[in-house]
Predicted model as a PDB file, atoms N, CA, C, CB and O in Angstrom, pLDDT in the B-factor column:
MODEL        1                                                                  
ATOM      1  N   UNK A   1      94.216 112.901  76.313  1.00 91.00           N  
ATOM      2  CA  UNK A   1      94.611 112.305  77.573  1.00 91.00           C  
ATOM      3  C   UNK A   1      93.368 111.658  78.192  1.00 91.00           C  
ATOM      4  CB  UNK A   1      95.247 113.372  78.534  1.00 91.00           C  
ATOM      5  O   UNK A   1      92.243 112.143  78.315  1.00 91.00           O  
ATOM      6  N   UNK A   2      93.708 110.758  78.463  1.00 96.00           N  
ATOM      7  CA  UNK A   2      92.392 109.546  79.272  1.00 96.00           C  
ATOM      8  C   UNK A   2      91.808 109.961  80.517  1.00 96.00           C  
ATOM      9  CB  UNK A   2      93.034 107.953  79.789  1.00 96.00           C  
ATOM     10  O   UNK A   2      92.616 110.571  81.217  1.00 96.00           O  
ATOM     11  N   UNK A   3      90.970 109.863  80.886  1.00 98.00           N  
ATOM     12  CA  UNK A   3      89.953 110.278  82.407  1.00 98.00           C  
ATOM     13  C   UNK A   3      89.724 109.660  82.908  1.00 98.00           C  
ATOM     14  CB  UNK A   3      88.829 110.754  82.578  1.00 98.00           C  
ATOM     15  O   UNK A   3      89.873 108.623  82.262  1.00 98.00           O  
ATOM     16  N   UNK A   4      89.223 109.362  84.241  1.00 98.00           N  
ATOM     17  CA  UNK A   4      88.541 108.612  84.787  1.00 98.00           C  
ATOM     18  C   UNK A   4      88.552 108.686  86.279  1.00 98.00           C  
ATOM     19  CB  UNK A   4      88.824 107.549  84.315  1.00 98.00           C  
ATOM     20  O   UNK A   4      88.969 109.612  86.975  1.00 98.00           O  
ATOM     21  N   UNK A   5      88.039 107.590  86.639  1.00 98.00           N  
ATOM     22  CA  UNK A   5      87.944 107.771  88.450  1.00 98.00           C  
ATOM     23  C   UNK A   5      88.530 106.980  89.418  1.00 98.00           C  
ATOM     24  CB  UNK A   5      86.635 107.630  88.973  1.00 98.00           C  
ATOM     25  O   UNK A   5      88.226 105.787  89.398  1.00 98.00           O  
ATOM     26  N   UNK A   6      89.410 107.425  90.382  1.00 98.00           N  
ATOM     27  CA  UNK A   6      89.753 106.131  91.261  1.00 98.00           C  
ATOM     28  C   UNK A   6      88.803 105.332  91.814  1.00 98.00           C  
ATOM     29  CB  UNK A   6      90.469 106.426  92.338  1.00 98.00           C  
ATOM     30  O   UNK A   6      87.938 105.491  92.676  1.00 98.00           O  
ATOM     31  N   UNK A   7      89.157 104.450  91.130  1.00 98.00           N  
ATOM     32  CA  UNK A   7      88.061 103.233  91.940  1.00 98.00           C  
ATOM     33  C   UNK A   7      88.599 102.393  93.081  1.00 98.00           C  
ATOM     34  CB  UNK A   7      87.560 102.014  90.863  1.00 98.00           C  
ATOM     35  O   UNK A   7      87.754 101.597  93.492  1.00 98.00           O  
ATOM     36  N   UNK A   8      89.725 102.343  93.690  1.00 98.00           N  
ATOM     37  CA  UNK A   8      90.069 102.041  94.453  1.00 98.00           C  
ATOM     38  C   UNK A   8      91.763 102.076  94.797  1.00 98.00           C  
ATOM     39  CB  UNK A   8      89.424 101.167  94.395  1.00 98.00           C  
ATOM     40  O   UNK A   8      92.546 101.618  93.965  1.00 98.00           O  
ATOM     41  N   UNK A   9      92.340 102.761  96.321  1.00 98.00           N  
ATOM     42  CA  UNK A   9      92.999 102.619  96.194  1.00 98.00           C  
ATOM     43  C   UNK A   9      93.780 102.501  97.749  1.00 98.00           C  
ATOM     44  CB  UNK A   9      93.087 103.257  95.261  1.00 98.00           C  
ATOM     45  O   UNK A   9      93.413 102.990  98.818  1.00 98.00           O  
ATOM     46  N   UNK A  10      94.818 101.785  97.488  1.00 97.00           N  
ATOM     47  CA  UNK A  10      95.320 101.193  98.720  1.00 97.00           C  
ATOM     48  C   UNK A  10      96.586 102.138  99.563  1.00 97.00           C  
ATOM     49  CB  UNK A  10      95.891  99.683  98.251  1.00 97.00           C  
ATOM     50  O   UNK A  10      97.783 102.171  99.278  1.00 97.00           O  
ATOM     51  N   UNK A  11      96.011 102.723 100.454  1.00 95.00           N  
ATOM     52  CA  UNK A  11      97.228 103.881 100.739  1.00 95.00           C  
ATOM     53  C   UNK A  11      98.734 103.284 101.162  1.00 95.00           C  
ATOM     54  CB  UNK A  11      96.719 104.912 102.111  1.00 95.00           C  
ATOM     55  O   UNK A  11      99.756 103.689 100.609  1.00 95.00           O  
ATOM     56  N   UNK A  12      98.737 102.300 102.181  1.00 96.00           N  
ATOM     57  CA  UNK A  12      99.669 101.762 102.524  1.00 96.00           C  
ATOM     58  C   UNK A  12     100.656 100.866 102.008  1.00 96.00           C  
ATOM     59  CB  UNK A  12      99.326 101.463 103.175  1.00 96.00           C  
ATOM     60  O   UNK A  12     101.705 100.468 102.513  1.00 96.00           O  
ATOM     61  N   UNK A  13     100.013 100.576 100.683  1.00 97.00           N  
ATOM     62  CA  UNK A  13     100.879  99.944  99.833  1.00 97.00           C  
ATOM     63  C   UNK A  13     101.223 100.851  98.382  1.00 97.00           C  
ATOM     64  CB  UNK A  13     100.202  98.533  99.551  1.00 97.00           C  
ATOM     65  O   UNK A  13     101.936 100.465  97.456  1.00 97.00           O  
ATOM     66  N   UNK A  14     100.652 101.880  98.463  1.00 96.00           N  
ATOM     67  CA  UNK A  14     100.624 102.617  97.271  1.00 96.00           C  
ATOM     68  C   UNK A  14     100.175 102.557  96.057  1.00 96.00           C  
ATOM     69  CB  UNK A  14     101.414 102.776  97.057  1.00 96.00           C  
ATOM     70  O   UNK A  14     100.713 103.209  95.162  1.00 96.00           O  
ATOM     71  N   UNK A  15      99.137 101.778  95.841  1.00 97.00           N  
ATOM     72  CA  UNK A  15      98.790 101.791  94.653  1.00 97.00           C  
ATOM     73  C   UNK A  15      97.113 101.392  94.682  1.00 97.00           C  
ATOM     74  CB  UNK A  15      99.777 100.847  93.868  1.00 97.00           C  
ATOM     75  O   UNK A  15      96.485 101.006  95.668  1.00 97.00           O  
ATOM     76  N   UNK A  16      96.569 101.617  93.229  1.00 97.00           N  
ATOM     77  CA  UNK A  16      94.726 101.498  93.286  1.00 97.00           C  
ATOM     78  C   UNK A  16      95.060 101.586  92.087  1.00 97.00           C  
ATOM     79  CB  UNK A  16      93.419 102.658  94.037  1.00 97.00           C  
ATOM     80  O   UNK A  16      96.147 101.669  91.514  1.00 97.00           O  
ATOM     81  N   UNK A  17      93.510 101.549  91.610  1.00 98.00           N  
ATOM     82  CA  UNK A  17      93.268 101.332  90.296  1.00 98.00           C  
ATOM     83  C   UNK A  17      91.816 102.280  89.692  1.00 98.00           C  
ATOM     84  CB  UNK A  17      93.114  99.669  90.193  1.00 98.00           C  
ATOM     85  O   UNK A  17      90.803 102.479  90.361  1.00 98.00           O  
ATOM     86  N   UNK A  18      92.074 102.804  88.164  1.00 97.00           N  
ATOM     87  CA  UNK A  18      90.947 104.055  87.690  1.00 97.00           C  
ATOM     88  C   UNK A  18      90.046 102.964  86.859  1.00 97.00           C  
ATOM     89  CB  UNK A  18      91.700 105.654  86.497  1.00 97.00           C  
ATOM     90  O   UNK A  18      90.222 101.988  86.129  1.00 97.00           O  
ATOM     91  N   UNK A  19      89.100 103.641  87.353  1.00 97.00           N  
ATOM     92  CA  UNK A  19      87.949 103.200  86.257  1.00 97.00           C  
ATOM     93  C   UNK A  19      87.805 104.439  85.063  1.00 97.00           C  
ATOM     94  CB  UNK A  19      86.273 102.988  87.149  1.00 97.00           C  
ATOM     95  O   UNK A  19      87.325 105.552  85.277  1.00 97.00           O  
ATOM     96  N   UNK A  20      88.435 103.870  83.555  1.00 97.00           N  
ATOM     97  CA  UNK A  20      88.552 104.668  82.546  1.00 97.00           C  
ATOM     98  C   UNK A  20      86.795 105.504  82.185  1.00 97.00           C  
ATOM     99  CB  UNK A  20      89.245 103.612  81.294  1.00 97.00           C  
ATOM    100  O   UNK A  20      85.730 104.885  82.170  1.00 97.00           O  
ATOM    101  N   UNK A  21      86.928 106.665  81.990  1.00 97.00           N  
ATOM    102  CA  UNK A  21      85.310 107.310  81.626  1.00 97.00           C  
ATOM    103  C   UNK A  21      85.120 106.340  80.299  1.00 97.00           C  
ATOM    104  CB  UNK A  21      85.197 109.412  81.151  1.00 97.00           C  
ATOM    105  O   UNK A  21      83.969 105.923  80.168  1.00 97.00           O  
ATOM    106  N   UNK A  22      86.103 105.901  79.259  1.00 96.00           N  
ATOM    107  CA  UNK A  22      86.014 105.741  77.698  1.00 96.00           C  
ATOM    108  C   UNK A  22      85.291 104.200  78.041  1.00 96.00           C  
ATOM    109  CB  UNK A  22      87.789 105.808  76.613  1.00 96.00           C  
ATOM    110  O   UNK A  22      84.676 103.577  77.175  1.00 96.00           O  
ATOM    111  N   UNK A  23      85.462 103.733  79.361  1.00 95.00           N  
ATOM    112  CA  UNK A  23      85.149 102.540  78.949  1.00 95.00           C  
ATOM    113  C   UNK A  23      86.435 101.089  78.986  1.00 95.00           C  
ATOM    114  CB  UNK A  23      84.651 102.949  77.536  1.00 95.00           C  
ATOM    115  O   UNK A  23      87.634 101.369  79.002  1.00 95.00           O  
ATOM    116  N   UNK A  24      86.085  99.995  78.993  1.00 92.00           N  
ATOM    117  CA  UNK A  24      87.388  99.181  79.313  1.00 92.00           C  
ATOM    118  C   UNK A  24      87.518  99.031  81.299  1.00 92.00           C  
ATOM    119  CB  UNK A  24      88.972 100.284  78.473  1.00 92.00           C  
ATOM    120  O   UNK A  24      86.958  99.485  82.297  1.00 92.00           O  
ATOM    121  N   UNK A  25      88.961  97.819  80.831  1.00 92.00           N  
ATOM    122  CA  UNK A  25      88.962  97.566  82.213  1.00 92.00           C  
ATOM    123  C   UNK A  25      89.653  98.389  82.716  1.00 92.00           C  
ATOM    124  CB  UNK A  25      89.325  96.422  82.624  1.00 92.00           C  
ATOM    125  O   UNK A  25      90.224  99.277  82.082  1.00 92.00           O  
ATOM    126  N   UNK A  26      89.735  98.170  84.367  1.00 95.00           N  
ATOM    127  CA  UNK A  26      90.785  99.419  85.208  1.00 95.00           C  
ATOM    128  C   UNK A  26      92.204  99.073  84.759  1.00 95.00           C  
ATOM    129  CB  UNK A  26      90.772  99.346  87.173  1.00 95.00           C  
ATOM    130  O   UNK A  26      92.767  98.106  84.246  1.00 95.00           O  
ATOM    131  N   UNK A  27      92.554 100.390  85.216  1.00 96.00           N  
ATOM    132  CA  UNK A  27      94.284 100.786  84.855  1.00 96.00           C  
ATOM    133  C   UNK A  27      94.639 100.837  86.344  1.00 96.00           C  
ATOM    134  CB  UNK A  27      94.720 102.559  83.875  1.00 96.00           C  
ATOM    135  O   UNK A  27      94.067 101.502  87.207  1.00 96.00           O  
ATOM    136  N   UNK A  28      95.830  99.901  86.510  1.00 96.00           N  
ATOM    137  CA  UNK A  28      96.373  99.657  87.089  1.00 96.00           C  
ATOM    138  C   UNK A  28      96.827 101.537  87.747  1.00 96.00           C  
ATOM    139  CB  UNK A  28      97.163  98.557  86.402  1.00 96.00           C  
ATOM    140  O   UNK A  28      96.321 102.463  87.113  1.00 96.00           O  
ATOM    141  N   UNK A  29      97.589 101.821  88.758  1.00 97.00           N  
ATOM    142  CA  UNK A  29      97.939 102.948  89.040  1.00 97.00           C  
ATOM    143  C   UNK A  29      98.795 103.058  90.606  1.00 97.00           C  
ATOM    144  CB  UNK A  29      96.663 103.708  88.893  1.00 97.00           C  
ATOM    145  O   UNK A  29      98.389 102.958  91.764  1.00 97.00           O  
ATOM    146  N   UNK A  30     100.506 103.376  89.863  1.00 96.00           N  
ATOM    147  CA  UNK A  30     101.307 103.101  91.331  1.00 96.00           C  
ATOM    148  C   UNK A  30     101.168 104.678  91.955  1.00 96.00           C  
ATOM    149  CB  UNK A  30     103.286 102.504  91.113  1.00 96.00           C  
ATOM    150  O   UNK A  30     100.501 105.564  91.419  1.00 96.00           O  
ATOM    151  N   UNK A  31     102.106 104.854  93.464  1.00 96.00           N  
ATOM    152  CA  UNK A  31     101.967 106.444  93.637  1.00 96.00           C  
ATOM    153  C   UNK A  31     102.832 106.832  92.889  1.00 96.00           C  
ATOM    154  CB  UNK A  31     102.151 107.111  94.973  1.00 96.00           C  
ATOM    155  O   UNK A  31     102.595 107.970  92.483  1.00 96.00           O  
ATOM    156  N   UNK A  32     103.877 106.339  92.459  1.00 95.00           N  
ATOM    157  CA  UNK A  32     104.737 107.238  91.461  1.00 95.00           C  
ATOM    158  C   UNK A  32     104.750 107.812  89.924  1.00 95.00           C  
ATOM    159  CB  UNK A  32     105.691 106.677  91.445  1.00 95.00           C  
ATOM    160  O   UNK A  32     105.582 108.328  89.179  1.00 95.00           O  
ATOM    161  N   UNK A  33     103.317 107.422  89.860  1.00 97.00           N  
ATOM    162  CA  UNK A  33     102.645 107.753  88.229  1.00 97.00           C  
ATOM    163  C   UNK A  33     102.378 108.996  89.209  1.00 97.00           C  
ATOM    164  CB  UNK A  33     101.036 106.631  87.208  1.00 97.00           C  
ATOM    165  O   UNK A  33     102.546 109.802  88.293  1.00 97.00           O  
ATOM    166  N   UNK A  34     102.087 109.870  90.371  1.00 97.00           N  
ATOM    167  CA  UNK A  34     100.831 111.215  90.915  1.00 97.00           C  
ATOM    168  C   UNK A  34     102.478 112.079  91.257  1.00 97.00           C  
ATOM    169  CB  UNK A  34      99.233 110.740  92.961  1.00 97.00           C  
ATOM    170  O   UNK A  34     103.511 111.621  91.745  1.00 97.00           O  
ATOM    171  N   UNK A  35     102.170 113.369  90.796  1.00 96.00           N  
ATOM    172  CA  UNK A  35     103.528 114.035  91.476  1.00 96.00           C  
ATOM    173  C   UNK A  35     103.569 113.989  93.074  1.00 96.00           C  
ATOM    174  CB  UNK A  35     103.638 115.687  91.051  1.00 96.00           C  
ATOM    175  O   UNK A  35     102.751 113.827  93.980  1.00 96.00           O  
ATOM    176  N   UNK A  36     104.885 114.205  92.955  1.00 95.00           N  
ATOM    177  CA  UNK A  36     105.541 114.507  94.893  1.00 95.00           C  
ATOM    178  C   UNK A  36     104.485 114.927  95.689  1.00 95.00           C  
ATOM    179  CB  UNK A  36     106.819 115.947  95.216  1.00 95.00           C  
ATOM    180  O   UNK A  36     103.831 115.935  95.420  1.00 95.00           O  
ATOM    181  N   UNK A  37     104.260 114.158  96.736  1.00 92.00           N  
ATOM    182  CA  UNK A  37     103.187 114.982  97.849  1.00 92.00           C  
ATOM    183  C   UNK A  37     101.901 113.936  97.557  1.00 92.00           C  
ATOM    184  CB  UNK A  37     102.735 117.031  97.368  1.00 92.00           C  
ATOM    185  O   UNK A  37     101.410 113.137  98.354  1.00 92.00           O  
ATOM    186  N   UNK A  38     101.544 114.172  96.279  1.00 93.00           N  
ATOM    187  CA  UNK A  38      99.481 114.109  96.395  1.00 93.00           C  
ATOM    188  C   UNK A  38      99.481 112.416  96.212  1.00 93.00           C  
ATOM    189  CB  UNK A  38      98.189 115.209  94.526  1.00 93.00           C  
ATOM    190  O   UNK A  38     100.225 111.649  95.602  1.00 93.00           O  
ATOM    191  N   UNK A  39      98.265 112.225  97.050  1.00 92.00           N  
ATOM    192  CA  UNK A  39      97.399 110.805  97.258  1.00 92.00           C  
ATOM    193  C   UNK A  39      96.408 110.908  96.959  1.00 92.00           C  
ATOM    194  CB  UNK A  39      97.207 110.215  98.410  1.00 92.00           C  
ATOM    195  O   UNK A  39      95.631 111.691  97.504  1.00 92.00           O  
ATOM    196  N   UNK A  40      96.104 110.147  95.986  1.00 95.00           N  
ATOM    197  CA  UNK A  40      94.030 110.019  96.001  1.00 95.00           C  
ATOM    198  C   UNK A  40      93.456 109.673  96.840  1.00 95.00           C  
ATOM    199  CB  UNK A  40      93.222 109.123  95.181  1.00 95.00           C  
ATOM    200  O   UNK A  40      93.709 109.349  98.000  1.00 95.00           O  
ATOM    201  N   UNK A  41      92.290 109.761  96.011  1.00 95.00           N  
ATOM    202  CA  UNK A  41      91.426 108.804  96.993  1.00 95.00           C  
ATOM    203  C   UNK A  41      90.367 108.260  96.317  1.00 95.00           C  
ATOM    204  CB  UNK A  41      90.818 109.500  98.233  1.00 95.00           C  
ATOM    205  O   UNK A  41      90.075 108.519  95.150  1.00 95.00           O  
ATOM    206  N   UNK A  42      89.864 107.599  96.957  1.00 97.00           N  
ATOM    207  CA  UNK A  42      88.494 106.664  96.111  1.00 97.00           C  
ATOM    208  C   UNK A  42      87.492 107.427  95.630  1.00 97.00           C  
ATOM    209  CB  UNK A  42      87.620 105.611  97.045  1.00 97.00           C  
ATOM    210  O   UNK A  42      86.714 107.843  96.489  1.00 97.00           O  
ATOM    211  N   UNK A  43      87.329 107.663  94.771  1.00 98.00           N  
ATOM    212  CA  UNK A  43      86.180 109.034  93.665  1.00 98.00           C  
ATOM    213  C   UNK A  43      87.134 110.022  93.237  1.00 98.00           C  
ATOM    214  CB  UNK A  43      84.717 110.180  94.693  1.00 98.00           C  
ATOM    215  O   UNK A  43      86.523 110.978  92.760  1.00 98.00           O  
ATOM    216  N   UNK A  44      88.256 110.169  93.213  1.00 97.00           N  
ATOM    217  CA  UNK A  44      88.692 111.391  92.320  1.00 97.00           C  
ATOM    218  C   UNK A  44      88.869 111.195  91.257  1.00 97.00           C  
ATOM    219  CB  UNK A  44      89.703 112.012  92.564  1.00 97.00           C  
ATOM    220  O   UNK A  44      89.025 110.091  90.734  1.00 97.00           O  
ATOM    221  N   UNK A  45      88.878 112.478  90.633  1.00 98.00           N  
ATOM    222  CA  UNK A  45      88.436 112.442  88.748  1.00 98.00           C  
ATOM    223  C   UNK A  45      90.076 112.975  88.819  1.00 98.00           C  
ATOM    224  CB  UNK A  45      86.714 113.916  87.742  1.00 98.00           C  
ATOM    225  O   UNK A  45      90.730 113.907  89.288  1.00 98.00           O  
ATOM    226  N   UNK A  46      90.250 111.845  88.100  1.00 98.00           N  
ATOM    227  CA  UNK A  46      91.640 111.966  87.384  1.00 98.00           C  
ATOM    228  C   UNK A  46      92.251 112.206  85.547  1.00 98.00           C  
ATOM    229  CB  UNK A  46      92.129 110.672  87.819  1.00 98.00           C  
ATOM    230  O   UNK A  46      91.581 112.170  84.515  1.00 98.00           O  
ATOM    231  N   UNK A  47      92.927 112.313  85.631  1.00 98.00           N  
ATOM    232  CA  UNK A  47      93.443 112.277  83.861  1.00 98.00           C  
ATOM    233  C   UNK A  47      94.802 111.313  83.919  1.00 98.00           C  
ATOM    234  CB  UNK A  47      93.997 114.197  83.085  1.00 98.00           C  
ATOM    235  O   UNK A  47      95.566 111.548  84.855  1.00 98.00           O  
ATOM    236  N   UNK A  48      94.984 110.777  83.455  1.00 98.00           N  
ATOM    237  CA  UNK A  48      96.494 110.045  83.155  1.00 98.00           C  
ATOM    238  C   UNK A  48      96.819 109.632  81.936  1.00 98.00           C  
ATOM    239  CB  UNK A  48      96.728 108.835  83.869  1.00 98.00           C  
ATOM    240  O   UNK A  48      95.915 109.817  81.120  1.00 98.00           O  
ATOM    241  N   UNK A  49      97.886 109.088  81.471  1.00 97.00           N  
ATOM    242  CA  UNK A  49      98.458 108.240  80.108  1.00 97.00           C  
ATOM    243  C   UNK A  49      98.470 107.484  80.460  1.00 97.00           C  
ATOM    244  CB  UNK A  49      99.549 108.294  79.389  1.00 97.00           C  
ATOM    245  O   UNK A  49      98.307 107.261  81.660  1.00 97.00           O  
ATOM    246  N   UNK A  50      98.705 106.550  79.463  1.00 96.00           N  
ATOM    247  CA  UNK A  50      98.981 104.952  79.891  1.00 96.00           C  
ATOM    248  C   UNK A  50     100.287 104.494  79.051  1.00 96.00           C  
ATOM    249  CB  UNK A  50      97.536 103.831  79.447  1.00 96.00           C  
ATOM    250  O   UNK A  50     100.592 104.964  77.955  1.00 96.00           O  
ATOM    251  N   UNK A  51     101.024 103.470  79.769  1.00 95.00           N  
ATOM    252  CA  UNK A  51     102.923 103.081  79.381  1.00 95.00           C  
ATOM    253  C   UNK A  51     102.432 101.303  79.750  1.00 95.00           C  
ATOM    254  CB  UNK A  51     104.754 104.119  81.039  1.00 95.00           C  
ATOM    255  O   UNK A  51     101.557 100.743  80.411  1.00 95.00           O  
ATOM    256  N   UNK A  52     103.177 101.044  79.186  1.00 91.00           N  
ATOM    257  CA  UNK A  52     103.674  99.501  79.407  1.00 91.00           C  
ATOM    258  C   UNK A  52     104.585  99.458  80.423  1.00 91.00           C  
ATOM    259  CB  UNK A  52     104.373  98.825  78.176  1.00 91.00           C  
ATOM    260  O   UNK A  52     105.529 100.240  80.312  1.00 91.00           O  
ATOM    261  N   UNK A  53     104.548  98.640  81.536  1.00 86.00           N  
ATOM    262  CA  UNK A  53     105.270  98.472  82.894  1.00 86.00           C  
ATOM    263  C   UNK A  53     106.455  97.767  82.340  1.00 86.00           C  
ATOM    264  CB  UNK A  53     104.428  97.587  84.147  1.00 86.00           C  
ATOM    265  O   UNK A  53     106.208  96.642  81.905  1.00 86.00           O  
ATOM    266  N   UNK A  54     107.948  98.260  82.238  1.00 84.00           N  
ATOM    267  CA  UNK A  54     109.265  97.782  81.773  1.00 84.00           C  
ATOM    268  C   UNK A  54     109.101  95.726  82.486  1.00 84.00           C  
ATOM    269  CB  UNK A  54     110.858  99.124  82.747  1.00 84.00           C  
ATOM    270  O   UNK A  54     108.934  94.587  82.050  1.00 84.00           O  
ATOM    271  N   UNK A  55     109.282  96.394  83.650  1.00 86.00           N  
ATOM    272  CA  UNK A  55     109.278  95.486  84.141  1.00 86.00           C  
ATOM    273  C   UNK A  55     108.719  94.164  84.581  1.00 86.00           C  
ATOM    274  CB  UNK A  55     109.432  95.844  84.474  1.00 86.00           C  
ATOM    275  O   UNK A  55     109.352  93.141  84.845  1.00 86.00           O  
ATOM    276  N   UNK A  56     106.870  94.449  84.625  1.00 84.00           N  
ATOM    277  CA  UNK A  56     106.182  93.776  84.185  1.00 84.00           C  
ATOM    278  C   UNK A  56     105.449  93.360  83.130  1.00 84.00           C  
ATOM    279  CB  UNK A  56     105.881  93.854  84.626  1.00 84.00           C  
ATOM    280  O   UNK A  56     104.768  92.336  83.081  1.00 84.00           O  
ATOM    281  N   UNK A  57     105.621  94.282  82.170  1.00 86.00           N  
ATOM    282  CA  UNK A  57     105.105  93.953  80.710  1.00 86.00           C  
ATOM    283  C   UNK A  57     103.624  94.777  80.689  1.00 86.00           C  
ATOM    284  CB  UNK A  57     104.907  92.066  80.424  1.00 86.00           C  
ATOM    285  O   UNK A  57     103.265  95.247  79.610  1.00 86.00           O  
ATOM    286  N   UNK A  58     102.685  94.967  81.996  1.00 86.00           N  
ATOM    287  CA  UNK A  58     101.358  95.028  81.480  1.00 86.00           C  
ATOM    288  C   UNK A  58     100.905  96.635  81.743  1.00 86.00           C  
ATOM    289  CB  UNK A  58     100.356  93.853  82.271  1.00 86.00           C  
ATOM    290  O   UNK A  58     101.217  97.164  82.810  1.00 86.00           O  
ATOM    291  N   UNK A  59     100.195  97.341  80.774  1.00 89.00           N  
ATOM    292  CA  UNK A  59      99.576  98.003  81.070  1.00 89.00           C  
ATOM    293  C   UNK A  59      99.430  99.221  82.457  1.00 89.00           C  
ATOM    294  CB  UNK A  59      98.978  97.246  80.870  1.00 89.00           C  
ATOM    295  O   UNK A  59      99.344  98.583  83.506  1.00 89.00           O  
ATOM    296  N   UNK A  60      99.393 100.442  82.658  1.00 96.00           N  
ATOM    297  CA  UNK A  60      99.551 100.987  83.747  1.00 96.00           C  
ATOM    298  C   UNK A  60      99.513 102.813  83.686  1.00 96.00           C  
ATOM    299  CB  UNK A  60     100.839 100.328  84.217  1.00 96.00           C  
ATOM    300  O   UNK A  60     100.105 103.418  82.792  1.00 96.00           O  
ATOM    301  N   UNK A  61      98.822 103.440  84.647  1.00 97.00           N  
ATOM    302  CA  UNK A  61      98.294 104.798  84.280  1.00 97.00           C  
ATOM    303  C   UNK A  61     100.347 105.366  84.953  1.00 97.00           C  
ATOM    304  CB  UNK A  61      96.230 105.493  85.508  1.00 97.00           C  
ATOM    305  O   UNK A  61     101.154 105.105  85.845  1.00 97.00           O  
ATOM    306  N   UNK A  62     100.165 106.357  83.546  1.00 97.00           N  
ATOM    307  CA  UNK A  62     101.450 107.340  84.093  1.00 97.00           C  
ATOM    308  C   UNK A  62     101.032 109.041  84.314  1.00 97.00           C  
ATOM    309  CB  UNK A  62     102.822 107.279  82.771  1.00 97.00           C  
ATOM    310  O   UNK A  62      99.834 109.312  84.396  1.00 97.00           O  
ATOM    311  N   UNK A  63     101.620 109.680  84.366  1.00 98.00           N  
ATOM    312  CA  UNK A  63     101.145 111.103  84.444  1.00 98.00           C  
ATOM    313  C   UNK A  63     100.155 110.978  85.083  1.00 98.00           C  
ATOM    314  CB  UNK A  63     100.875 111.847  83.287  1.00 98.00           C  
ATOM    315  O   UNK A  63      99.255 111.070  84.248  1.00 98.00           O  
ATOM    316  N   UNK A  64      99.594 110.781  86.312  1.00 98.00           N  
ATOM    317  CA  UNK A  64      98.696 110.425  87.003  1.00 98.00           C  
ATOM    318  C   UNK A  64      98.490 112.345  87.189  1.00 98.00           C  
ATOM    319  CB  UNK A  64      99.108 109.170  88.342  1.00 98.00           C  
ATOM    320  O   UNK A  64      99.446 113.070  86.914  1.00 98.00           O  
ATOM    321  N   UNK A  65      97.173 112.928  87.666  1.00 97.00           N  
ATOM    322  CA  UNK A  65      96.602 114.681  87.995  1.00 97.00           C  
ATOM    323  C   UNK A  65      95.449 113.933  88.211  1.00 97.00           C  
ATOM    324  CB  UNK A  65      96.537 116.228  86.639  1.00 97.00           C  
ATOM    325  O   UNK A  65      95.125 112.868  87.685  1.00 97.00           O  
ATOM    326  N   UNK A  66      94.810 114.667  89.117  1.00 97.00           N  
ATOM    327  CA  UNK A  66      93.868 115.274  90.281  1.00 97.00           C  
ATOM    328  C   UNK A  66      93.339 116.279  89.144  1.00 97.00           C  
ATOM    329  CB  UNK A  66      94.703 116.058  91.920  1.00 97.00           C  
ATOM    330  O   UNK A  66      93.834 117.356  88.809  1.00 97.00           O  
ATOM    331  N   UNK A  67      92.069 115.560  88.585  1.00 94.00           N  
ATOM    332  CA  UNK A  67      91.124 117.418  88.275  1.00 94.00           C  
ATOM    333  C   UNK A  67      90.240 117.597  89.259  1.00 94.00           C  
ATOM    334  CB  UNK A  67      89.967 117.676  86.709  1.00 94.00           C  
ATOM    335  O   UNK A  67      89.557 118.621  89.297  1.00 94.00           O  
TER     336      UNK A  67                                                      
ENDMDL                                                                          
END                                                                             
């Protein structure tokens, strides 16, 4: 499972983006990849997967956790 850090993220619209530890560009990241309740924030060390967006085609963190 992939790591990395929020590098930025927009509360009011719900979504930011991780800077991967492995390297590469950021992953996109909505609130509905993070379970019920939790919000990041800018520096948390995260873990997620990554899915292809149905709908938009590109790239995007799922299983979003807070380590």
């Amino acid at each position: 499972m992939p790591s990395g850090m929020v590098k930025k993220w927009v509360a009011d619209r719900g979504f930011g983006f991780i800077t991967p530890d492995a390297g590469g560009g950021d992953v996109f990241m909505h609130i509905k990849a993070l379970p019920r309740g939790v919000e990041p924030h800018e520096g948390a060390r995260v873990t997620y997967d990554v899915a292809q967006d149905a709908q938009s085609g590109k790239m995007q963190a799922t299983n979003v956790r807070i380590i």
